[in-house]
matplotlib code that plots the C-alpha trace (Angstrom):
import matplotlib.pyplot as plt

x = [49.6, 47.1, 44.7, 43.9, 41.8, 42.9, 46.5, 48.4, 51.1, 53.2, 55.7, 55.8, 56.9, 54.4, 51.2, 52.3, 52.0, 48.6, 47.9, 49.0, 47.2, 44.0, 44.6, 44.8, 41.8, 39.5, 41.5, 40.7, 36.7, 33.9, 32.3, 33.4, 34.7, 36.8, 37.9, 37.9, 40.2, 38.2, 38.1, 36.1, 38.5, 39.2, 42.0, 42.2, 39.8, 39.6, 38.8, 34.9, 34.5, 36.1, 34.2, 30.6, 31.5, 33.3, 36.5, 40.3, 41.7, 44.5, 41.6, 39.2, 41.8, 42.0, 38.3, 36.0, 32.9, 30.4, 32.0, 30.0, 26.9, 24.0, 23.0, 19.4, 21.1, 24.7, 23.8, 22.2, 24.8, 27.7, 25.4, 25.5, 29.3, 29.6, 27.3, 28.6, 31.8, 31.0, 28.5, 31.8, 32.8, 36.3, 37.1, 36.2, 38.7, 36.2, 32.1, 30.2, 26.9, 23.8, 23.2, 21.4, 19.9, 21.7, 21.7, 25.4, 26.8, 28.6, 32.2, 29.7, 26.6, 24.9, 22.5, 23.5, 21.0, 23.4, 23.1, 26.0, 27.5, 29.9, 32.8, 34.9, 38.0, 40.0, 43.8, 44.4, 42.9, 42.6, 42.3, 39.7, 39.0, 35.8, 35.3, 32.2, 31.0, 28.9, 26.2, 25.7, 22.0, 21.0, 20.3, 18.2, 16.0, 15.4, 14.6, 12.2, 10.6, 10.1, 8.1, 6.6, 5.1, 4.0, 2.4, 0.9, -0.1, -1.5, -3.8, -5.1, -5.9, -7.4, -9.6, -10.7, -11.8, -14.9, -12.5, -11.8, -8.1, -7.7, -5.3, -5.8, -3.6, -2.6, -6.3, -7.6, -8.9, -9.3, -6.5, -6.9, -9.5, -9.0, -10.8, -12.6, -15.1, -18.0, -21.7, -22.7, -23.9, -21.2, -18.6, -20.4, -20.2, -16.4, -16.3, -18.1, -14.8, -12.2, -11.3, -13.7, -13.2, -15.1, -17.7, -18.1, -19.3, -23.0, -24.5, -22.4, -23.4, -21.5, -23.2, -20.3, -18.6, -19.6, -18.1, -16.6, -15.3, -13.4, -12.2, -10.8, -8.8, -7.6, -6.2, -4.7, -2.8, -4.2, -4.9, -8.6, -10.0, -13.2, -15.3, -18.7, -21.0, -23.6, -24.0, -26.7, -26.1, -28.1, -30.2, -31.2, -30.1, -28.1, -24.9, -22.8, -18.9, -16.3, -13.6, -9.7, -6.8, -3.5, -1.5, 1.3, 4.4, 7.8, 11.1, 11.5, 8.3, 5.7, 2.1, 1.7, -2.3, -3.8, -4.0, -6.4, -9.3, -13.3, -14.3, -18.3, -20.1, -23.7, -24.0, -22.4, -24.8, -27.9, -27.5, -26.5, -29.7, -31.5, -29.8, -30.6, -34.4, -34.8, -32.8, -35.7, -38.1, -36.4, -36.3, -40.2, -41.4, -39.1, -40.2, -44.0, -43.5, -41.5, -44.7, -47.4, -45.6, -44.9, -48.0, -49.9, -46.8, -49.1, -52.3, -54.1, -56.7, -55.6, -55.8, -53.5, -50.2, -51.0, -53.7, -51.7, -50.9, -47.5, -47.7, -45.7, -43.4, -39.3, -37.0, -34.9, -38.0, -38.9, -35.9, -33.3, -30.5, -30.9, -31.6, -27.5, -26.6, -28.3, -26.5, -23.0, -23.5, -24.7, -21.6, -19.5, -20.9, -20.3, -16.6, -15.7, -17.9, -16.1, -12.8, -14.0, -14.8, -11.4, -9.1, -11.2, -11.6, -14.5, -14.8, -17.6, -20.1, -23.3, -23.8, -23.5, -26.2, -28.1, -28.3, -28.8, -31.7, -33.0, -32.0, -34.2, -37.2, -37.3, -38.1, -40.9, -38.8, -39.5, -38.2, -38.6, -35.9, -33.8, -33.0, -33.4, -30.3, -28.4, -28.7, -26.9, -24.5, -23.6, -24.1, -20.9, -19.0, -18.1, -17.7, -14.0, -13.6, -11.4, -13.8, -12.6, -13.1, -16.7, -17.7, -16.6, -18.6, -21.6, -21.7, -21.4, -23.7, -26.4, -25.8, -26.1, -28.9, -31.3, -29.9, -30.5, -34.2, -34.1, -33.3, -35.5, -38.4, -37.4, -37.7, -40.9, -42.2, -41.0, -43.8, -45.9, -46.4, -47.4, -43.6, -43.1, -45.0, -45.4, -42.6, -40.4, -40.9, -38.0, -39.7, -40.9, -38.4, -37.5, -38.1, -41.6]
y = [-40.7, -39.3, -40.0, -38.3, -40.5, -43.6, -42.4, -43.1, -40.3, -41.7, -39.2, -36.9, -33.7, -34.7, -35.2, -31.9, -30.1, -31.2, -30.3, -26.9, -26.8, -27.4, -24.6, -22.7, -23.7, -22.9, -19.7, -18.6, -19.6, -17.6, -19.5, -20.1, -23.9, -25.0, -28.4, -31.1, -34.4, -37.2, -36.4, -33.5, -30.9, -27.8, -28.2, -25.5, -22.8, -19.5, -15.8, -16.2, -18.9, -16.9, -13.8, -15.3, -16.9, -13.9, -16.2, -15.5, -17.9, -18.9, -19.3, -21.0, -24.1, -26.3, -25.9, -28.8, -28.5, -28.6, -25.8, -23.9, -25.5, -24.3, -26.9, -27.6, -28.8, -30.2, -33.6, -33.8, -32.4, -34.6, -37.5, -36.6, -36.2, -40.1, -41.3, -39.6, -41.0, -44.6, -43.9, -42.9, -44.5, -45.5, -45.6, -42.2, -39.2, -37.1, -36.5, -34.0, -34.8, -31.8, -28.7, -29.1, -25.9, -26.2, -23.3, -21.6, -21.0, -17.2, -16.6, -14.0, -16.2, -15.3, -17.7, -18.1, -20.1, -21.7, -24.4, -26.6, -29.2, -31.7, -33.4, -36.3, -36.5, -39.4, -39.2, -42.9, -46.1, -45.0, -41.5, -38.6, -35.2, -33.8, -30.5, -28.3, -25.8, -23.2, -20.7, -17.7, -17.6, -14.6, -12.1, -14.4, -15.6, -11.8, -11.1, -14.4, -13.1, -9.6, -11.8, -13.4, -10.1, -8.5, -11.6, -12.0, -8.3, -8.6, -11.5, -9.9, -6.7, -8.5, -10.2, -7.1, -5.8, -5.7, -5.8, -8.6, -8.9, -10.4, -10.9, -12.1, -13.3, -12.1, -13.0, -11.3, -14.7, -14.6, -16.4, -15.2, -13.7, -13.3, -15.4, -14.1, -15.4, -14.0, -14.9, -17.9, -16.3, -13.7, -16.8, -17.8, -14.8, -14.5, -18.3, -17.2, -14.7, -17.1, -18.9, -16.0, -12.5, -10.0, -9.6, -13.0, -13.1, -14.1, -11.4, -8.8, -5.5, -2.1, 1.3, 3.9, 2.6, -0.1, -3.5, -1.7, 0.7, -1.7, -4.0, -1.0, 0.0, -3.4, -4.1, -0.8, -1.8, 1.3, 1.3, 2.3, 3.2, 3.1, 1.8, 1.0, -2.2, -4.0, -8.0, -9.7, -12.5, -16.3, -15.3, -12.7, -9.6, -7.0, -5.7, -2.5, -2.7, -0.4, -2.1, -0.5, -2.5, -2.0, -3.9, -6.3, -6.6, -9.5, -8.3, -8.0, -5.7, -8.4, -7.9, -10.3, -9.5, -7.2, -7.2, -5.0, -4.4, -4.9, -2.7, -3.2, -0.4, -1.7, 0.1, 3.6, 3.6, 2.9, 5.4, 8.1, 7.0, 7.6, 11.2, 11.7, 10.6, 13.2, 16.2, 15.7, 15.7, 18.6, 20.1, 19.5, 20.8, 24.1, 24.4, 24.1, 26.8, 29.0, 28.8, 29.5, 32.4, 34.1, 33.5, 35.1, 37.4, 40.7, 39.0, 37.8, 36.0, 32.4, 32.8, 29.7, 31.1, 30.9, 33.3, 35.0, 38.9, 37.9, 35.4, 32.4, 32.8, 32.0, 34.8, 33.2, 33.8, 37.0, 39.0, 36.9, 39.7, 39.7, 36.2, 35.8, 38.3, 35.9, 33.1, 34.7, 35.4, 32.0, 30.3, 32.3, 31.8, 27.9, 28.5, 30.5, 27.9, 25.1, 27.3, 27.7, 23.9, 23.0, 25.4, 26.0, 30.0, 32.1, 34.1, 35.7, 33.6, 33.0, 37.2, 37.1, 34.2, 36.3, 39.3, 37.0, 35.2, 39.0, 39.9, 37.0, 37.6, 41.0, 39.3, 37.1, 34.1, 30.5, 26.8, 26.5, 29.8, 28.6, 25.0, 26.7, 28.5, 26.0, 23.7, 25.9, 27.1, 23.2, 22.6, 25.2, 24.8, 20.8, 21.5, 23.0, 21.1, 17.7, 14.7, 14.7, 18.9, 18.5, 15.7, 18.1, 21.1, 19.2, 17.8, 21.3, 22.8, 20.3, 22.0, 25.4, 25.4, 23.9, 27.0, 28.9, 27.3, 28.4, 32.2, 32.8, 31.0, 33.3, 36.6, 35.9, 34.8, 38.1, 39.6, 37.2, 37.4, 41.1, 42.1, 43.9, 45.5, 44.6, 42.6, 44.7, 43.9, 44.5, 43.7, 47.3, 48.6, 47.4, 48.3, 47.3]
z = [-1.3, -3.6, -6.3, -9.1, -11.3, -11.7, -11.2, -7.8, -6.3, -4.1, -4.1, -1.0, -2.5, -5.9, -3.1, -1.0, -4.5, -5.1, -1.8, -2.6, -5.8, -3.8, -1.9, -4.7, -6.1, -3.2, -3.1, -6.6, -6.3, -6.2, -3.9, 0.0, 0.2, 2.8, 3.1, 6.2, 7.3, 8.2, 11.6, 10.5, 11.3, 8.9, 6.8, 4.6, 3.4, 1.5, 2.4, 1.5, 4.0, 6.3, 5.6, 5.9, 9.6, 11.2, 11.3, 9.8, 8.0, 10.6, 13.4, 10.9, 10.7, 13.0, 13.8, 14.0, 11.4, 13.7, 15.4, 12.4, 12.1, 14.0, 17.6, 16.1, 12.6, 14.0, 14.5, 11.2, 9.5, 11.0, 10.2, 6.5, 6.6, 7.9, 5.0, 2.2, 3.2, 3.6, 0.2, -1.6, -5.0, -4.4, -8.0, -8.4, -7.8, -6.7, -6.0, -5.9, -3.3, -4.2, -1.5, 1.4, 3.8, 7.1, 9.8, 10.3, 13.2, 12.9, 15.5, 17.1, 17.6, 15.3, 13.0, 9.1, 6.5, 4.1, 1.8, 1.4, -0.9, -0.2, -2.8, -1.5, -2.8, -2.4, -1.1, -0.6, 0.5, 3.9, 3.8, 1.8, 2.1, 2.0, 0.1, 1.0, -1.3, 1.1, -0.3, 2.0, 0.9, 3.7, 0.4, -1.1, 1.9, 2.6, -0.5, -1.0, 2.4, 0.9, -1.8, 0.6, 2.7, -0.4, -1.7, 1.5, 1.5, -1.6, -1.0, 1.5, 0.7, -2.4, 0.3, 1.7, -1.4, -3.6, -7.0, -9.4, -10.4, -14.2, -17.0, -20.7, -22.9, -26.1, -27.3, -24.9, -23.2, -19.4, -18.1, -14.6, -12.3, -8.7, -6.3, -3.3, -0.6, -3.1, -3.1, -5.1, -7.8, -8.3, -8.1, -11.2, -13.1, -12.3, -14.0, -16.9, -17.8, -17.8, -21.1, -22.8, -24.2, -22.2, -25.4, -25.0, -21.7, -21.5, -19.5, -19.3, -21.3, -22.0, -20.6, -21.2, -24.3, -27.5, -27.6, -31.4, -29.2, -26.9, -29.6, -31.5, -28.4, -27.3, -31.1, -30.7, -27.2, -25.3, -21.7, -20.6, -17.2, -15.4, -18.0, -17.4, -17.3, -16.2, -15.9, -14.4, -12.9, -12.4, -9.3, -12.0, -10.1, -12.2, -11.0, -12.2, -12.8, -13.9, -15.7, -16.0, -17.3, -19.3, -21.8, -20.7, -23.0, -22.9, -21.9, -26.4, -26.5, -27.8, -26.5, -24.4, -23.1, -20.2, -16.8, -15.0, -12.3, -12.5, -9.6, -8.1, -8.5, -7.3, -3.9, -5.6, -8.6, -6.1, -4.1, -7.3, -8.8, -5.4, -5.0, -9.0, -8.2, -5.1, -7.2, -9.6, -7.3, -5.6, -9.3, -9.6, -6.6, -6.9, -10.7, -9.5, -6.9, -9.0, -11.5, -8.6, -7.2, -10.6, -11.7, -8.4, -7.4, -9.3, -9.2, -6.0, -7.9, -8.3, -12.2, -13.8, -15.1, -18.6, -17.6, -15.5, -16.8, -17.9, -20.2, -20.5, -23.6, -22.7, -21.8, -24.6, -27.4, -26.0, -24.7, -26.8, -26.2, -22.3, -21.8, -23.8, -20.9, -18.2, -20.2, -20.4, -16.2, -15.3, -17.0, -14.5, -11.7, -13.0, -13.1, -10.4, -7.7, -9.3, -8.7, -4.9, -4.7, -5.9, -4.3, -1.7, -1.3, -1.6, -4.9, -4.1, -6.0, -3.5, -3.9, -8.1, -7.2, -5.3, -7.9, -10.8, -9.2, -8.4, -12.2, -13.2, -11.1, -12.1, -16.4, -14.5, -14.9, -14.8, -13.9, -17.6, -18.4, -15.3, -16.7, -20.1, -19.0, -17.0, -20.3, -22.3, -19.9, -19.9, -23.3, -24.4, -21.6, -21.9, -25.5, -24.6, -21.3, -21.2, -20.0, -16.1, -16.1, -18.1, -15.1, -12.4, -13.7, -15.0, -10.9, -9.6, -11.5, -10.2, -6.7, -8.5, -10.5, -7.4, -5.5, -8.2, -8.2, -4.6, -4.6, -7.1, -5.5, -2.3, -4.6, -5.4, -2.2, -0.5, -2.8, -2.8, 0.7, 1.0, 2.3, -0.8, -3.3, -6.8, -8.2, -10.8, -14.7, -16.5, -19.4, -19.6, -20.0, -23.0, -26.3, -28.4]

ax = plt.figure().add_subplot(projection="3d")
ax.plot(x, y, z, "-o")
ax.set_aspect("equal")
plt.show()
């Protein structure tokens, strides 16, 4: 006998039809469901069942439950069977009773996280069958742990870095800033971002671009990178930031806000403002020698160098002609030592150095023509350069002006010091 409903089959041939129809059903699902007696023994089941516990169909019947059902969650399971049977609505045809995670146990061993759900389904007074639903959820745990290991990865290579990980929203409010074992007072400045746009942050203040600047680009959607600032924060120490981030848009397009990275710069921009400070010291003391030698190189009495028999007046005022030559040879040697850097070969420019330094000492010149030159080499170079190539030759010709500096203060001490005669004037030679 079998109910369906409120409706009683008594027939034999009627129930053995509906028994067949069952088996149809769990044949035609998506899902793997096989179906137990109340002794807990398989019944019936479909392919998918069979697939996911290494079982054919003929072997999977006859099969006690448990049979598939991990040791460490058997007795559990089993246990749940009994009360959802004695919890059963009699009234009711059928129940469904939610999912639960439960360990499989595969024909070859091995271990299967499932979640199953069970249905009772009532054949008569004395007799059910239970119905379990079974979700082979071995594709999702992997890829939840995948999740998990990049999460994981992520926090902590957040935590061994010195950057701040935001978002906005579509305000550009800070909505999010990445927490990190931070000194007091830095804590506190990462506080002062959130709920605020960054112009709105008390403190903070923009070295390499406007606030107008920033707005203009943010209404615009654009990404930016590695701009500079400054914020200082409640113990009153200043601290210097680059800031890079890029707009976030929905799944339909719609801007959404930014997300980005604030990167601490305070260590790097000490220690460029200490190498900046002892270049220009370098610079000074190389400029004051190059004066002392050029002004005693053909005079042994320690006249001052605007005494001295050559004047002082620019190579650029007075031989303006030679002094575009000097240019034109300078901007070169620029290029091709920024080539060498870069692709590492030799092109040959430590010799052009050599004879332009020569060159130059021969016109009696200066620190003041040297940087005179190196300026304007600079100056029309970055005018045609994009911004990253203008940064890399504006930091190589820091190196090559000081050796510049360097040669030429060697020229003139090879006279100077009685190993040669007196040093060459080019300026003769050229027309009055």
């Amino acid at each position: 006998m079998w109910a369906i409903g409120q409706i009683v089959i008594e027939n034999k041939d009627i129930a053995e039809g509906a028994q067949r129809c069952l088996g149809l059903l769990l044949a035609a699902s998506p899902q793997a469901m096989l179906a137990v007696d109340r002794a807990h023994v398989i019944c019936m089941g479909n392919q998918i069942a069979s697939d996911i516990f290494g079982h054919d169909l003929d072997s999977l019947s006859g099969l006690s439950i448990g049979d598939l059902i991990s040791a460490r969650d058997r007795h559990a399971f089993l246990a749940r069977l009994l009360a959802a049977e004695h919890q059963a609505d009699p009234q009711a045809s059928s129940q469904l009773l939610g999912f639960r995670p439960v360990l499989g146990h595969g024909r070859t061993g091995s271990v299967i996280p499932l979640e199953i759900g069970l249905s009772i389904i009532e054949c008569s007074d004395e007799d059910r069958i239970i119905v379990l639903t079974v979700n082979d959820v071995r594709e999702r745990r992997a890829a939840e742990d995948r999740i998990r290991v990049s999460e994981e990865r992520f926090r902590r290579l957040t935590a061994l870095s010195t950057d701040f990980f935001w978002e906005t929203d579509d305000q550009l409010r800070f909505s999010f800033v990445s927490q990190r074992d931070f000194a007091e007072s830095v804590r506190k400045l990462r506080d002062r971002f959130l709920g605020r746009r960054f112009w709105e942050v008390e403190g903070v203040r923009p070295v390499s671009f406007t606030w107008q600047e920033f707005q203009s680009l943010t209404r615009e959607h654009r990404p930016f990178r590695l701009h500079t600032y400054s914020a200082t924060l409640d113990d009153g120490q200043t601290r210097h930031y680059t800031v890079s981030g890029e707009p976030i848009f929905d799944p339909s397009g719609h801007f959404i806000g930014y997300r980005g990275v604030v990167a601490d710069i305070t260590d790097a921009e000490s220690a460029r403002q200490e190498a900046l400070e002892r270049e220009q010291a370098q610079v000074k003391a190389l400029r004051e020698e190059l004066e002392r030698l050029r002004g005693g190189a053909d005079n042994w009495s320690r006249l001052p160098v605007g005494e001295a028999l050559y004047g002082t007046r620019a190579i650029s005022s007075s031989a303006p002609e030679e002094f575009d030559k000097l240019l034109v040879r300078y901007r070169g040697i620029l290029d091709t030592g920024l080539e060498a850097r870069v692709l590492k070969i030799d092109t040959g420019a430590d010799e052009k150095l050599r004879v332009l330094a020569e060159d130059l000492g021969t016109w009696h010149a200066g620190a003041r023509d040297v940087i005179e030159i190196h300026q304007r080499a600079i100056a029309t170079a970055t005018d045609s350069l994009s911004p990253l190539k203008a940064k890399a030759l504006v930091e190589e010709g820091r190196y090559v002006v000081l050796e510049l500096m360097g040669r030429l203060l060697m020229f003139y001490r090879r006279y100077f010091t009685g190993m040669r005669g007196s040093v060459p004037d080019a300026r003769s030679k050229r027309p009055h």
